[in-house]
DRENTILUM-577248 format. One record per residue (C-alpha): residue number from 1; x, y, z. Coordinates in Angstrom, 2 decimals. Layout:
<sites>
   k       u       v       w
 NUM       X       Y       Z
...
</sites>
This chain:
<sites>
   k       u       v       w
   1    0.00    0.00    0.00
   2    2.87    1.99    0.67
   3    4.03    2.33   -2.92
   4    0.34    2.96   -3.83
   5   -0.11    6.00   -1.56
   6    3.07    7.24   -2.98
   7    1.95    7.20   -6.49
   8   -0.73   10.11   -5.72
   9    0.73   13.39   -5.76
  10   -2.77   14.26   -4.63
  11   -6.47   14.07   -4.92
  12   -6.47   10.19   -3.41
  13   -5.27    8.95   -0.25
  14   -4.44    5.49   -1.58
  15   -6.76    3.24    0.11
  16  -10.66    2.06   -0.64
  17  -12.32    0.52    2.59
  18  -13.60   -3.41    1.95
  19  -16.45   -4.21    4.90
  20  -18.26   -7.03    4.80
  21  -21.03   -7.29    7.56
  22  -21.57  -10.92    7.13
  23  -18.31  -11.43    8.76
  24  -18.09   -7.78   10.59
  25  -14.94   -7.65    9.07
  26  -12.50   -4.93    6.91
  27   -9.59   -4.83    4.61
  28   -7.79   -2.32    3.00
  29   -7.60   -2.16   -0.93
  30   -5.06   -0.06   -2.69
  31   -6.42    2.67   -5.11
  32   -4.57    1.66   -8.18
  33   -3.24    5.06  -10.01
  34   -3.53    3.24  -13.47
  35   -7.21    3.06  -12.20
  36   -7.84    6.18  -11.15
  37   -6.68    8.05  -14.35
  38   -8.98    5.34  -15.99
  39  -12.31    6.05  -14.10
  40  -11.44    9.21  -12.16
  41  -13.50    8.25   -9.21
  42  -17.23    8.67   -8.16
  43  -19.61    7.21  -10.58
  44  -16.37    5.78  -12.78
  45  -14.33    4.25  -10.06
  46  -17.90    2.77   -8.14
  47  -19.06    1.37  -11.99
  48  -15.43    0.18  -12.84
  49  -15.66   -2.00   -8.73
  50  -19.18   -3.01   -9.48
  51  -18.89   -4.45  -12.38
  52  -15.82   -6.25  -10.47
  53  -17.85   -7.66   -7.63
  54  -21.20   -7.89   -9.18
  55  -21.55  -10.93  -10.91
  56  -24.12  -11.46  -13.78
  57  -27.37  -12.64  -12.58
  58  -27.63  -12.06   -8.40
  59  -30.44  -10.84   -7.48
  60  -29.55   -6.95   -5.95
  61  -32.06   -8.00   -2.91
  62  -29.78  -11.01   -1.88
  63  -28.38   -8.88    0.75
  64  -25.44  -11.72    1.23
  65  -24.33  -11.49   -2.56
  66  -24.67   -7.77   -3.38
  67  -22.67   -4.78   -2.95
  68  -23.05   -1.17   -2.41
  69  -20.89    1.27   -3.34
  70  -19.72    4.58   -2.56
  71  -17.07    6.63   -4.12
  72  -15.04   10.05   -3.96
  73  -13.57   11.87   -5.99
  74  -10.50   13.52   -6.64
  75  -12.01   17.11   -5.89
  76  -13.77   15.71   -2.55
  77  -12.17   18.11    0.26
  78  -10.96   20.08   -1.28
  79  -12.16   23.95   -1.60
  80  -13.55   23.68   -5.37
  81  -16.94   24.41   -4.91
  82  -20.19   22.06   -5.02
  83  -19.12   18.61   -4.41
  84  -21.86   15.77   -4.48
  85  -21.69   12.19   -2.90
  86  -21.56    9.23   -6.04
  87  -22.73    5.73   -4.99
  88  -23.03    2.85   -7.62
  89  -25.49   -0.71   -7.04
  90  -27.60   -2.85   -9.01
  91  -31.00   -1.96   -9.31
  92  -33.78   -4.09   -7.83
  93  -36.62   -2.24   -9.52
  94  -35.43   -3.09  -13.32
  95  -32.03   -5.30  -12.51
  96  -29.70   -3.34  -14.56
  97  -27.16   -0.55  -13.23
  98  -27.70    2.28  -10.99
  99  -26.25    5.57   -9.83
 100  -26.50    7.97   -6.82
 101  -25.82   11.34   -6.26
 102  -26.63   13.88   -3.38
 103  -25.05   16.93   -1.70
 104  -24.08   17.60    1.99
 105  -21.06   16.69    3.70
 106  -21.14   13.09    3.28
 107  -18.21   12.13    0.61
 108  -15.67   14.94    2.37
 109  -16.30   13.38    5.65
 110  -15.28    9.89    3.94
 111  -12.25   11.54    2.69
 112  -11.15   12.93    5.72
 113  -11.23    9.93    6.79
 114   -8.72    8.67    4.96
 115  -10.54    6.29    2.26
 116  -11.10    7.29   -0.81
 117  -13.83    4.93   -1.04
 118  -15.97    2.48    0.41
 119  -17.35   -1.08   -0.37
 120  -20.14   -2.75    1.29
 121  -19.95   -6.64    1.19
 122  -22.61   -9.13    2.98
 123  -25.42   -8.62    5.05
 124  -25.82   -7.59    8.87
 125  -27.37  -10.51   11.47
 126  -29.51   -8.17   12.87
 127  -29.79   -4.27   12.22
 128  -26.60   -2.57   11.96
 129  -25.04    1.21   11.48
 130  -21.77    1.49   10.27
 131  -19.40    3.97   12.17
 132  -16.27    4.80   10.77
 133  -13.47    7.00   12.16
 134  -10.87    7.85   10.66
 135   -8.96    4.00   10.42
 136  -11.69    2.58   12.78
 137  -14.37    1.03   11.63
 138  -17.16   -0.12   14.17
 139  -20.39   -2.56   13.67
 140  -23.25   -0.95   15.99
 141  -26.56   -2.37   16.90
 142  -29.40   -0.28   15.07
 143  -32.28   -1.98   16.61
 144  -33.65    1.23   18.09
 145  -33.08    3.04   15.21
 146  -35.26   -0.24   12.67
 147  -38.42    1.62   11.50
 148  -37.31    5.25   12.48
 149  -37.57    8.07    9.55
 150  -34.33    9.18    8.32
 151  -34.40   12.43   10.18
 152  -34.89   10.34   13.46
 153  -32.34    8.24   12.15
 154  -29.53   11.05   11.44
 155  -30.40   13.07   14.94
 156  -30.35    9.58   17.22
 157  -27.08    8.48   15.28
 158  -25.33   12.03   16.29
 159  -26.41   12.57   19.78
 160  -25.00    8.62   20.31
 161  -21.96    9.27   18.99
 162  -21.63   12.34   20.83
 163  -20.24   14.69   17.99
 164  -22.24   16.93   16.65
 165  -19.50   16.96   13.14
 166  -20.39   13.14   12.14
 167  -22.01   12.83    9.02
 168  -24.65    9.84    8.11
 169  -26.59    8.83    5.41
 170  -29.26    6.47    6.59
 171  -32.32    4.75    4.66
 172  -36.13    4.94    5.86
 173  -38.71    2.22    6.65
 174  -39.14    2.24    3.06
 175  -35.90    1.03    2.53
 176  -35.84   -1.46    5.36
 177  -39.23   -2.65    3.34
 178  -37.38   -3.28    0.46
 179  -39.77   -0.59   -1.60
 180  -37.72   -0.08   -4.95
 181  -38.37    2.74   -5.62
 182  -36.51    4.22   -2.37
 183  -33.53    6.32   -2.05
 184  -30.61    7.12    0.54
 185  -30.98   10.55    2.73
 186  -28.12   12.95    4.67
 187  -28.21   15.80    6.47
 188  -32.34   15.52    6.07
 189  -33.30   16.25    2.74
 190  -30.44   15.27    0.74
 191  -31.64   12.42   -0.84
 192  -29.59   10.22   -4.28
 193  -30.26    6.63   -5.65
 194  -33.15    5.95   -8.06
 195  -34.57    2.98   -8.53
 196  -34.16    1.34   -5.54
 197  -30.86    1.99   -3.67
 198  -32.26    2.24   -0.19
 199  -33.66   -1.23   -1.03
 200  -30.35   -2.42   -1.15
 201  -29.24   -1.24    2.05
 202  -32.18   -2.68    4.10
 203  -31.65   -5.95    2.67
 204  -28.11   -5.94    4.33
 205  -30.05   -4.85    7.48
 206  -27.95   -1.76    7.04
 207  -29.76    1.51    8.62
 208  -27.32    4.04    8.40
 209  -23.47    4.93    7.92
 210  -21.70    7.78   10.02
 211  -18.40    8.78    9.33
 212  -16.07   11.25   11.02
 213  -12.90   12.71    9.91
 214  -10.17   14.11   11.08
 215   -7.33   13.86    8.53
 216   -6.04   16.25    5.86
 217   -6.03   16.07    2.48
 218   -2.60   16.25   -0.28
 219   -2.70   18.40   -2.86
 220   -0.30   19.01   -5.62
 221   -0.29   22.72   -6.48
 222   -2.01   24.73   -3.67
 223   -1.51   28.12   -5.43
 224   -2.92   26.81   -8.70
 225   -6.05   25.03   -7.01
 226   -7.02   28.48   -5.24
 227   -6.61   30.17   -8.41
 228   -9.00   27.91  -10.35
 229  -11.25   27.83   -7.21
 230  -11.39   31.63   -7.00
 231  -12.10   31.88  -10.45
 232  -15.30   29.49  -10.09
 233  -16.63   31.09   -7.06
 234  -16.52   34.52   -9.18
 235  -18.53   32.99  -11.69
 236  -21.31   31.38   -9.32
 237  -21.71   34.90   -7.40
 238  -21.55   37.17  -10.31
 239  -24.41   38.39  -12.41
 240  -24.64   35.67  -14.72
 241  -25.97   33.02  -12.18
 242  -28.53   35.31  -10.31
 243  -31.27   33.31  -10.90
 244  -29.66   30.19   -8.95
 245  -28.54   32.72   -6.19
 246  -31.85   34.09   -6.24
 247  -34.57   31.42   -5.65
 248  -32.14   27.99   -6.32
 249  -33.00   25.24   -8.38
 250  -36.60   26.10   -7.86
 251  -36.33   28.42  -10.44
 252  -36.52   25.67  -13.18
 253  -40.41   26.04  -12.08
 254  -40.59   28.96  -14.48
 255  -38.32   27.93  -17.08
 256  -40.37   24.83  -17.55
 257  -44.10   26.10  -17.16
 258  -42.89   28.33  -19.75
 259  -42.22   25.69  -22.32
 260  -40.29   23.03  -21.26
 261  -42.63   20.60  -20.22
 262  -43.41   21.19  -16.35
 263  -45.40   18.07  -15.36
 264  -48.76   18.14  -14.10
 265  -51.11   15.57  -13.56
 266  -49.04   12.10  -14.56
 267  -48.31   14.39  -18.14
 268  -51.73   15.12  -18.81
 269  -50.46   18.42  -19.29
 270  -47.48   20.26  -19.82
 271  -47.91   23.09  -17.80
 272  -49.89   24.43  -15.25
 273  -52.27   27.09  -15.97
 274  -51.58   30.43  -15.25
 275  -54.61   30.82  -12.80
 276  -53.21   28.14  -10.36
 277  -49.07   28.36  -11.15
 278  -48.58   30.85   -9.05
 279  -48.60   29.37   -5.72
 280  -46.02   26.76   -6.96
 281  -43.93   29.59   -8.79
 282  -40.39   30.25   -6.98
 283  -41.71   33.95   -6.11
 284  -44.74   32.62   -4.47
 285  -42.37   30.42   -2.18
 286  -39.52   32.69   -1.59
 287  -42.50   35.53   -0.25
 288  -44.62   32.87    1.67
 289  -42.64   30.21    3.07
 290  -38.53   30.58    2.50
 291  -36.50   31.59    5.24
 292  -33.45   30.65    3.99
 293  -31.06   28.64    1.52
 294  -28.52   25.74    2.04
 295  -25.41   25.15    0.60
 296  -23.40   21.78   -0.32
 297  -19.77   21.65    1.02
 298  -17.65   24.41   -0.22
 299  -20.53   26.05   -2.44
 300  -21.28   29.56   -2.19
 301  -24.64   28.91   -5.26
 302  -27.00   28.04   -1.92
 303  -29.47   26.06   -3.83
 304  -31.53   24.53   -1.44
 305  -34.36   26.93   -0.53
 306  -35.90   26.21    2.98
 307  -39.31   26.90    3.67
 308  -41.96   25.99    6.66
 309  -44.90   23.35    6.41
 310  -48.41   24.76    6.38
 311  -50.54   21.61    6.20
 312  -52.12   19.61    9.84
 313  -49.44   17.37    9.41
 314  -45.84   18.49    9.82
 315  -46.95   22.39   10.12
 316  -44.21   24.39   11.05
 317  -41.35   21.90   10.15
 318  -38.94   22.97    7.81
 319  -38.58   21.45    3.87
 320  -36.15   22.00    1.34
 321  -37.63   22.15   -2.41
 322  -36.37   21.95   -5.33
 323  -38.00   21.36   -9.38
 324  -37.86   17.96   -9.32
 325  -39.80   17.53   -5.90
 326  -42.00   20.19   -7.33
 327  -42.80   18.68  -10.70
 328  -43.37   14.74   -9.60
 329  -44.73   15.37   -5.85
 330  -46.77   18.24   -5.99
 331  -47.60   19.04   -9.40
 332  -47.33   16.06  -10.99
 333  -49.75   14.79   -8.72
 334  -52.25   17.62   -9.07
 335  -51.58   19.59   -6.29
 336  -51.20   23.20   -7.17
 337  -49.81   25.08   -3.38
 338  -46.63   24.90   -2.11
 339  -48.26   25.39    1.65
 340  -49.82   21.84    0.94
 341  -47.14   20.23   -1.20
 342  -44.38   20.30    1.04
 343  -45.76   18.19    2.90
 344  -45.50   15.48    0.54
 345  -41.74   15.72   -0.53
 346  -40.60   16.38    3.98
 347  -42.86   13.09    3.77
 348  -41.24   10.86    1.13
 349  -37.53   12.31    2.66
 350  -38.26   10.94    5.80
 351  -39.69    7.55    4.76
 352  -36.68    7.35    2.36
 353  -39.01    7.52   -1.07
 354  -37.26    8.96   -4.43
 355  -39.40   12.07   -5.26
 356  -39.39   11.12   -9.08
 357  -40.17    7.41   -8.69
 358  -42.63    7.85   -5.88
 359  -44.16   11.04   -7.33
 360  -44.70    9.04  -10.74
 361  -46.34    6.29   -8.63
 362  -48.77    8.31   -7.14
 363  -49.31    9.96   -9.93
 364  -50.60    6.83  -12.11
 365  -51.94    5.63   -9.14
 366  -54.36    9.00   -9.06
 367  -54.89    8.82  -13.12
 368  -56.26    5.31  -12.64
 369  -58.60    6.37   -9.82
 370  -59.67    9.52  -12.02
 371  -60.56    6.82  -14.66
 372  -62.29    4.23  -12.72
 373  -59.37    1.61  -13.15
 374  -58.89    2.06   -9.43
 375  -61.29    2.34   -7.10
 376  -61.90    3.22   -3.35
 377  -61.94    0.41   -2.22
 378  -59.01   -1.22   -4.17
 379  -56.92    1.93   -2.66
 380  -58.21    0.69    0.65
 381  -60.68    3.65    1.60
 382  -58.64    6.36    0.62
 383  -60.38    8.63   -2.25
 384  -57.34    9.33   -4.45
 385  -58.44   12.87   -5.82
 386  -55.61   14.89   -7.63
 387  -55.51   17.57   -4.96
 388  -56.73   15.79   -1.68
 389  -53.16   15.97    0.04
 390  -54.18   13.85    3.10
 391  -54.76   11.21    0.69
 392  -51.73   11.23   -1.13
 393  -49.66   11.04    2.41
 394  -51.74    8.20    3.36
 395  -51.08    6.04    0.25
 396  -47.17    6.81    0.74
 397  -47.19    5.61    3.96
 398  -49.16    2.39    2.53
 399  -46.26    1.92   -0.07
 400  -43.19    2.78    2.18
 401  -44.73   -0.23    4.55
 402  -46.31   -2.52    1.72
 403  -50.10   -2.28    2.62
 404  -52.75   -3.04    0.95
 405  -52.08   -1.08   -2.73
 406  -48.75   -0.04   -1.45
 407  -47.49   -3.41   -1.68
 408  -48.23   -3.44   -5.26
 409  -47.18    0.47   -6.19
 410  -43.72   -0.35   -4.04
 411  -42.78   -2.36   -6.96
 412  -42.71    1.28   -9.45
 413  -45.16    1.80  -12.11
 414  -44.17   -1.14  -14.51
 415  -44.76   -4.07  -12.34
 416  -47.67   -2.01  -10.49
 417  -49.06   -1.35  -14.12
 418  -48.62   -5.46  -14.90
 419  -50.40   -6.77  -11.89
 420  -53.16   -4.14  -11.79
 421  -54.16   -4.43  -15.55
 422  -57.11   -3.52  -17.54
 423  -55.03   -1.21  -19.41
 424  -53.05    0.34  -16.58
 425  -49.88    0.27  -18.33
 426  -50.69    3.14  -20.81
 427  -50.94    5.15  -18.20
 428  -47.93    4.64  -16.75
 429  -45.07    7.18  -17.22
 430  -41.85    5.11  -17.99
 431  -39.35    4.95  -20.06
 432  -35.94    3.39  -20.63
 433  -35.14    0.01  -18.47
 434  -38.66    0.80  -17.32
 435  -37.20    3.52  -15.41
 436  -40.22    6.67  -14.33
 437  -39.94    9.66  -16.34
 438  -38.54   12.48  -14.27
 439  -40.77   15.54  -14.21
 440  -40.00   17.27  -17.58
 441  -42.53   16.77  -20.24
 442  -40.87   15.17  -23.51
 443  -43.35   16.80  -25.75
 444  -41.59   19.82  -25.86
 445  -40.03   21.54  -28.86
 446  -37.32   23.76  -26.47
 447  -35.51   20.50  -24.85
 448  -34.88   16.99  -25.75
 449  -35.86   15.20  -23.25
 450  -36.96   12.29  -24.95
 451  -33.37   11.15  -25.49
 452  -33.12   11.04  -21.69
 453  -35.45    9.03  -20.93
 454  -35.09    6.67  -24.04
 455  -30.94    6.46  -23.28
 456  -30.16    6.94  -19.72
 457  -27.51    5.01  -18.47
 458  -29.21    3.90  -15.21
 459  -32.90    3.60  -17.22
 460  -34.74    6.61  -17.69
 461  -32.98    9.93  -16.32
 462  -33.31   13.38  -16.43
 463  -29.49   14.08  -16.36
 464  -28.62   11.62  -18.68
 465  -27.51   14.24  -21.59
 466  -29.06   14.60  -24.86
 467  -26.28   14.19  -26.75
 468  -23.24   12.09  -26.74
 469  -20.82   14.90  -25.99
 470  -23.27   15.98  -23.09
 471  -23.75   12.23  -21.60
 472  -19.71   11.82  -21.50
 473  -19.24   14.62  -20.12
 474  -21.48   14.37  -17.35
 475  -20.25   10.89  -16.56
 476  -16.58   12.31  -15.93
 477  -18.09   15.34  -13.82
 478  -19.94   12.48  -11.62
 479  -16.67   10.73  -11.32
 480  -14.97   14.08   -9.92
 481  -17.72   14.15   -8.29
 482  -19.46   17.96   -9.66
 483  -22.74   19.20   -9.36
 484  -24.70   19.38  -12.35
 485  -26.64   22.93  -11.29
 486  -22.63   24.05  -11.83
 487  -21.01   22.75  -14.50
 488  -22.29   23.76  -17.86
 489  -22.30   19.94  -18.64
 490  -25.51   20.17  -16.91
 491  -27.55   22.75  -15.73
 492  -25.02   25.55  -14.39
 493  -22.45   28.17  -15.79
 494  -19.09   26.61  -15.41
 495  -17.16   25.55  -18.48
 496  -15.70   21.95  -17.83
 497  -12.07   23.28  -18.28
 498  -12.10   25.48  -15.25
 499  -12.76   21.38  -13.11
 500  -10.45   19.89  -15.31
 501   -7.72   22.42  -14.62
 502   -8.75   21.89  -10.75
 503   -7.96   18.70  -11.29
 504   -4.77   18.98  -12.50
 505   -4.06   21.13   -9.90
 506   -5.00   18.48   -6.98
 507   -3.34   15.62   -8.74
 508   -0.39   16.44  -10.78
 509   -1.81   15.30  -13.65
 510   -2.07   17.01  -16.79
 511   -5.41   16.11  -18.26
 512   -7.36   17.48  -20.88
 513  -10.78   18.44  -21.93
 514  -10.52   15.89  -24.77
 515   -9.17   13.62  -22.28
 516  -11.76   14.05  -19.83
 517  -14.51   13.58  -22.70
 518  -12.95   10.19  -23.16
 519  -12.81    8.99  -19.76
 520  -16.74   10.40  -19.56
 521  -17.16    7.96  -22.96
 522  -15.39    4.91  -20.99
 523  -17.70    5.09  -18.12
 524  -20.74    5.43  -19.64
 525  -19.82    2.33  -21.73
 526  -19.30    0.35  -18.47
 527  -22.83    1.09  -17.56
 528  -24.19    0.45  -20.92
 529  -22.29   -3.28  -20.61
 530  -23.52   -3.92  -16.65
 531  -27.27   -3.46  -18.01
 532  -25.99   -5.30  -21.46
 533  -24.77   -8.53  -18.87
 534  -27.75   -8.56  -17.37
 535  -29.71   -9.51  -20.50
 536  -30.27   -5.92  -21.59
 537  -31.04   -4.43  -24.99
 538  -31.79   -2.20  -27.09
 539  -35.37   -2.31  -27.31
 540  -35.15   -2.37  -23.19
 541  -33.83    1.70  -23.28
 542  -35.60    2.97  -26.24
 543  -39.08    3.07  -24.72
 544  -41.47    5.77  -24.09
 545  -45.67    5.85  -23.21
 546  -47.92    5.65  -25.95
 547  -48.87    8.96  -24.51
 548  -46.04   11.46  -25.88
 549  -46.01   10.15  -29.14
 550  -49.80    9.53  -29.67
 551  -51.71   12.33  -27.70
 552  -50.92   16.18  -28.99
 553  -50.86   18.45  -25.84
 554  -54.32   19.97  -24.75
 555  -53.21   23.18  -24.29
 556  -50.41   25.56  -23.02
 557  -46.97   27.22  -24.91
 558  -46.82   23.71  -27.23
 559  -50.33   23.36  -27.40
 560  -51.22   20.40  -30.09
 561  -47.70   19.17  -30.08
 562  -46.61   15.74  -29.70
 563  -43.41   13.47  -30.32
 564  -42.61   11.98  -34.14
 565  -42.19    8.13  -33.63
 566  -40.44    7.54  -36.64
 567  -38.23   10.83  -36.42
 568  -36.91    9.57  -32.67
 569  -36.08    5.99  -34.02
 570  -34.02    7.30  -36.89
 571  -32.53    9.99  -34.57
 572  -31.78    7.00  -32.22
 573  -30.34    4.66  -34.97
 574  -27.51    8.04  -35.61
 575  -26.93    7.82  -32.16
 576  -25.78    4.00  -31.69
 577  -24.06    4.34  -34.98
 578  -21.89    7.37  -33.85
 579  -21.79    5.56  -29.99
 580  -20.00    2.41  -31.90
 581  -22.65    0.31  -30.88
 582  -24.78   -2.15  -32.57
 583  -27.88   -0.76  -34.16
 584  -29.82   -3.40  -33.57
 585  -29.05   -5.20  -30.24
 586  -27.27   -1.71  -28.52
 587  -24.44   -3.76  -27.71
 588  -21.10   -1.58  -27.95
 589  -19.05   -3.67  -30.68
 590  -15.62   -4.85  -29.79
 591  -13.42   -2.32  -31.59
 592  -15.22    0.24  -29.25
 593  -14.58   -1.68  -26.49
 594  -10.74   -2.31  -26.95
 595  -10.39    1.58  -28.22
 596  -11.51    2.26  -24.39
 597   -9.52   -0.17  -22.85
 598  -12.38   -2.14  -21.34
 599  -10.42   -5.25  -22.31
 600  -11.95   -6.99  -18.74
 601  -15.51   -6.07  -20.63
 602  -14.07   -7.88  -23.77
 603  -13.17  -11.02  -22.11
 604  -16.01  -11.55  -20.48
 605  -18.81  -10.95  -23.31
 606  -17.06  -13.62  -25.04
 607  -16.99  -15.81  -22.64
 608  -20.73  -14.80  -21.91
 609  -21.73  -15.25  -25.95
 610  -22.34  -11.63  -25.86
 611  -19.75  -10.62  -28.28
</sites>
């Protein structure tokens, strides 16, 4: 290890932690530097050790034979502005691969630390948290904390330990239900993992993780990192970003009511009429309910606009909001007042729910009541109209703990569609790997987000990219690990060179732009293949509901406009030509493979009959 650690000028501290909770056991696994310039870290490094330790065909809720998987980066620590946490596992809602991502404090903490990453092997006797310390590592009896909400979880966890500077990321009862469609929380309302990661974690009879600490970080070129940092930090407070600094990622409420496809009612319609958008437009919040804005480590954008609860239930607690919570919770499911809708997003937070998944779910779920698929009494009593709030927090709670309907809606809107019948499915809102649609419209003439949802790399996805430059790109931001609302890759301001010259300034290194397109390309492959050696194909990504190609919208900015079937497929066929992928099948073709170096991918689809 010694010879490892020495490799890194800076950026890595030479050592991924290995627990397996079968055993209560650890080990210490060098961070290989021919790795690391490979995959970066994050999202690449997890996907590169997943793909390692997953083997084809075990089922991601065999909490014996799966693994979890969370990563840093190489810009985790240090003072480069909004860092995220990156976490890799298989899915157990469609079985292919999955990604996390979240802000807070979670991924520095790990760093500090010492580990650069950290590997979950096994599955806990009984319920467990994870505490890890700096070089210690303890196994601690979660009993009391089995069936508490994740902020419970986080507070109980931190007055235990005693230190008010521990970090934890925890799962809910939905988790510990094995609900797939459940997430991972920290710090309260920081929540990452689609499609099922907090699934994962409960069947380990894993409840939380808190880390602490106290080590420093190396970094090559001090001087140079501040420079590049200061230059960033310029850029998010200056003019040119005032509507982030202003209102946060809620703003994207006005951008898309405007034209780009804000959801409302399960995609009935593409907007919400002016008459009742106000209340769920960022000024209504920031004059009625904000009372201030949080910031991930190191950020000075404060995204995360706070406000207070008005509804019986939770009143007076505080809830951070952002679009997507807006457009799949509240919206999305016909509710049309933030004072009521928060209540629903604090909700699925604390019972560790994904907004999008769980938004989507409810959704349908409403959209089949509204048409007499569903009835009262199949929804157990509860009368499932679009803006009766109480109702929609009751029929959470029955997913998060599997009764009644909830057992069949914790599955996500495929299966739920399957088993319910009598034409369910066309109502359900899915789309690649049978992933939910996040909460942009596709039928929209301003953004493609059709290409998300019919390409994502971990099923459906709103931050997959819409175009290959974009998607590789992103991929080597997750790795470093950025935030999307910054980099211009995504949704912010900042040029990728200004994080590739931070990294060069951490590590030594002297990357590239082109470079770091190609290690973007790389990773996203690796994904593509996990999904691919799980018996995934083309057909299984390129998927969308009958609804966006064969119903015009009713009315708003694109009123009467609707997707071209035969205009996506060609558009898609361009796409896996110019990926080096099979048209057919989706299946990236061996010279693509070997011009990555994904030789280890190679091998094995022959030996699979895959190549």
């Amino acid at each position: 290890m010694r010879g490892c650690v020495m490799a890194f000028k800076g950026g890595y501290t030479g050592k991924i932690l290995e627990v397996d909770l079968t055993t209560e056991s650890t080990r210490s696994i060098d961070t290989d530097p021919e790795l690391a310039r490979k995959f970066l870290g994050g999202l690449g490094l997890g996907a590169y050790y997943l793909w390692r330790y997953m083997k084809p065909g075990i089922d991601p809720l065999d909490g014996e034979r799966n693994v979890f998987i969370f990563m840093t980066g190489p810009l985790s620590g240090t003072p480069v502005p909004a860092q995220k946490n990156a976490f890799v596992f298989k899915s157990p809602q469609h079985g292919g691969f999955s990604r996390g991502h979240q802000g807070g404090n979670w991924n520095q903490e790990l760093k500090y630390a010492g580990w650069d990453g950290l590997i979950i092997k096994g599955k806990a006797e009984k319920p467990t948290y994870l505490f890890i310390k700096d070089d210690e590592v303890e196994f601690r009896d979660a009993s009391n904390l089995w069936g508490c909400g994740t902020y419970a979880t986080a507070v109980k966890i931190t007055k235990e330990l005693k230190d008010p500077f521990v970090r934890v990321v925890c799962i809910g009862p939905a988790g510990e239900n094995l609900v797939k469609i459940t997430t991972i929380l920290t710090e309260f309302h920081r929540s990452g993992g689609r499609y099922g990661g907090g699934a994962v974690l409960g069947s380990k009879n894993l409840k939380a993780i808190a880390v602490r600490g106290t080590k420093g970080i190396k970094v090559s070129d001090l001087d140079k990192l501040m420079e590049v940092t200061d230059a960033i930090k310029a850029q998010l407070t200056g003019p040119g970003n005032a509507f982030y600094q202003t209102y946060g990622i809620l703003y994207w409420n006005d951008w898309a009511n405007a034209g780009f496809g804000f959801n409302y009612r399960n995609f009935q319609e593409a907007w919400v009429p002016p008459e009742k958008y106000y209340k769920v437009s960022p000024e209504f919040y920031k004059r009625e309910l904000m009372f201030r804005k949080y910031a991930c480590f190191a950020c000075p954008q404060h995204c995360k606009p706070f406000g207070v609860i008005h509804t019986e239930k939770f009143r007076g607690m505080a809830m951070a909001i952002e679009y997507e919570g807006t457009a799949n919770l509240i919206t999305g499911c016909g509710i049309t007042d933030f004072r009521e809708g928060l209540a629903a997003t604090h909700l699925a937070d604390d019972l560790g729910l994904d907004y999008i998944s769980c938004g989507k779910v409810v959704s349908f779920a409403k959209e089949l009541y509204q048409r007499g698929i569903l009835t009262k009494e199949d929804l157990g009593g509860i009368e499932l109209e679009w803006e009766n709030v109480d109702a929609q927090l009751e029929l959470m709670e029955k997913i998060a703990y599997r009764e009644g309907i909830g057992d069949i809606l914790a599955e996500g809107c495929k299966k739920a569609a399957e088993r319910i019948g009598k034409g369910a499915e066309k109502y359900a809102m899915i789309g690649a790997l049978g992933g939910e649609l996040s909460g942009s419209d596709p039928r929209t003439p301003e953004w493609d987000w059709w290409v998300d949802y019919m390409t994502g790399d971990r099923g459906s996805c709103h931050n997959a990219g819409e175009t290959i430059e974009t998607q590789n790109m992103r991929r080597f931001m997750d790795s470093a690990i950025v935030c999307f609302f910054v980099t211009s890759a995504g949704y912010g301001i900042i040029d990728p060179s200004y994080h590739v010259a931070a990294i060069n300034a951490v590590t030594g290194w002297n990357l590239t732009v082109e470079e770091a397109n190609k290690i973007g390309e790389r990773i996203w492959n690796l994904e593509i293949c996990f999904s691919i050696r799980e018996g995934f194909r083309r057909k299984d990504w390129n998927y969308l509901p009958p609804r966006m190609f064969e119903v015009p919208l009713p009315s708003g900015p694109h009123k009467g406009f609707k997707l071209d079937a035969d205009k996506a497929k060609k558009w898609l066929d361009e796409y896996y030509k110019e990926r080096g992928w099979d048209v057919e099948t989706g299946i990236p073709t061996e010279e693509k493979l070997r011009e990555l170096g994904l030789d280890e991918v190679i091998s094995e689809f022959k030996s699979l009959g895959i190549l």
